[in-house]
C-alpha positions as CSV (number, residue, x, y, z in Angstrom):
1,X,-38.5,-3.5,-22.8
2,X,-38.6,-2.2,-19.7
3,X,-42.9,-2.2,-18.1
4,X,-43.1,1.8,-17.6
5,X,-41.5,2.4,-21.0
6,X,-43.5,4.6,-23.4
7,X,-42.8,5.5,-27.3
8,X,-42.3,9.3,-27.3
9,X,-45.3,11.4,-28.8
10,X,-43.3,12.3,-31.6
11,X,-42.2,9.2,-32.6
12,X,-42.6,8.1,-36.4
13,X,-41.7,5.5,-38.5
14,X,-38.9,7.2,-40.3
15,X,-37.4,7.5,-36.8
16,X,-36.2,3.9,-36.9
17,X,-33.5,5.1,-39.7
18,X,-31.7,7.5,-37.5
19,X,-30.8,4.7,-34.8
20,X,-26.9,4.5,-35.3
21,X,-27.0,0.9,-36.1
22,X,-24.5,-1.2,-38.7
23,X,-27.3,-1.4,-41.4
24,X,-29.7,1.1,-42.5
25,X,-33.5,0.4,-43.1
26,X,-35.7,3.3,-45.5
27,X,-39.3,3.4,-45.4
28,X,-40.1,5.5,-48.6
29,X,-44.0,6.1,-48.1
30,X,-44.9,9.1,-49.6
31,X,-41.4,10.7,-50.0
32,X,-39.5,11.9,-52.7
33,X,-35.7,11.4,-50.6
34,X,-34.4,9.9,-47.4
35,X,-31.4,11.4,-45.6
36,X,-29.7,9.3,-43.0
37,X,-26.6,9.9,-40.4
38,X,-23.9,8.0,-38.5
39,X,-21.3,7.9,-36.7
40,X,-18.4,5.7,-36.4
41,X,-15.3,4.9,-34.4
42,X,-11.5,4.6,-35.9
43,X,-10.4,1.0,-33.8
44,X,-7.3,0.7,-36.2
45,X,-4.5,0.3,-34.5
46,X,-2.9,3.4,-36.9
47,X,-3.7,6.7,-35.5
48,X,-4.3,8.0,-38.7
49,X,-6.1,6.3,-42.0
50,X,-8.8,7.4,-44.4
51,X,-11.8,5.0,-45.1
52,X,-13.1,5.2,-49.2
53,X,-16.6,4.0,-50.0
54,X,-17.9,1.5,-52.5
55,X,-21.3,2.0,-53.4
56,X,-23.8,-1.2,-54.5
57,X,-27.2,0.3,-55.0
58,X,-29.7,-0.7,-57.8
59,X,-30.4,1.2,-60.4
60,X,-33.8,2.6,-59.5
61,X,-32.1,4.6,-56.8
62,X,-29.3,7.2,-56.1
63,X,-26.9,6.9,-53.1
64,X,-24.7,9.8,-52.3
65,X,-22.6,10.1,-49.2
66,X,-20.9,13.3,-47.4
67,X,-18.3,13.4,-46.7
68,X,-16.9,11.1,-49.3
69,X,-13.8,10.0,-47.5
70,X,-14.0,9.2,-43.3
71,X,-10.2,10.8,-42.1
72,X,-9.6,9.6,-38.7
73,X,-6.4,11.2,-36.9
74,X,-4.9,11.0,-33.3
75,X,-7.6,13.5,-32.3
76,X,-10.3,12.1,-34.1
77,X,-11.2,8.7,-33.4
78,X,-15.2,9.6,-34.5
79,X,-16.5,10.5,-37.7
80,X,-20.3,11.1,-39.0
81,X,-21.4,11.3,-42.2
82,X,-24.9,11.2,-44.3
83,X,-26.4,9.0,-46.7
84,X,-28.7,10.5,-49.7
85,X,-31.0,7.8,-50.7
86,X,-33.1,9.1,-54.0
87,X,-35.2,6.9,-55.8
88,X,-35.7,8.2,-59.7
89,X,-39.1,7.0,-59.6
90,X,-41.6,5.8,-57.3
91,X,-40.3,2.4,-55.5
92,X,-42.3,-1.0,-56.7
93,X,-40.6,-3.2,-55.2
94,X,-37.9,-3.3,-51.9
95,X,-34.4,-2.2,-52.9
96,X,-31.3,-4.0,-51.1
97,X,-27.7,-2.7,-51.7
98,X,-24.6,-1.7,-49.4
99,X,-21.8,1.1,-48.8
100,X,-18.2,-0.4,-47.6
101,X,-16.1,1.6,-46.1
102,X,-12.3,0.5,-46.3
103,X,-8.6,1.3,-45.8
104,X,-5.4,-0.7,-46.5
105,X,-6.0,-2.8,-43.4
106,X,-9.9,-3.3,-43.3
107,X,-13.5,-3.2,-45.1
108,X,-17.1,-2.3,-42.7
109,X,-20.1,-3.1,-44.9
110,X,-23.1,-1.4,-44.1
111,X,-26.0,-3.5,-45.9
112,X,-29.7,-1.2,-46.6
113,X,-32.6,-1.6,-47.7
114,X,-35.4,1.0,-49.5
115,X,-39.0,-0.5,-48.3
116,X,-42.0,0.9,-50.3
């Protein structure tokens, strides 16, 4: 880290979840549901393929994604899409699970976790 760097004033811990990174970390403190982004980039060779999710959450907690499917075309090389992370009850305990994304050709896991 660079000596004249400063956090911004408005930082917050649920900042850290919006860093386009290949896993996702949750801190549920005092909320009810977490919502997160990303983006990704197409590197298949194919111009055009469409990525399906599996979801592996545990039980105490709903995961939806939008969009569902990630179509990637000769124009579009990038997509984004958002995570719903809802607990049905209060966390006691940290949650670990994972979405992969995959085609015919490949599989991305992105691993989370849901921190109390």
């Amino acid at each position: 880290v660079p000596e004249n760097f400063n956090c911004p004033k408005d930082s917050s811990s649920d900042l850290i979840s919006s860093i386009n990174y290949p896993s996702i970390a949750v801190n549920f403190t005092g909320k009810a549901d977490a919502v997160v982004s990303r983006t990704v980039t197409n590197v298949d060779e194919e111009d055009e393929t469409v990525y399906f999710p599996v979801v592996e959450a545990p039980s105490e907690v709903i995961v939806t994604l939008f969009p569902y499917n990630l179509e990637f075309t000769t124009s579009i090389k990038k997509q984004s899409y958002n995570i719903t992370f809802r607990p049905k009850t209060s966390l006691k305990k940290d949650l670990f699970g994972s979405i992969t994304w995959s085609n015919d050709k490949y599989m991305v896991r992105i691993p989370f976790v849901l921190t109390k």
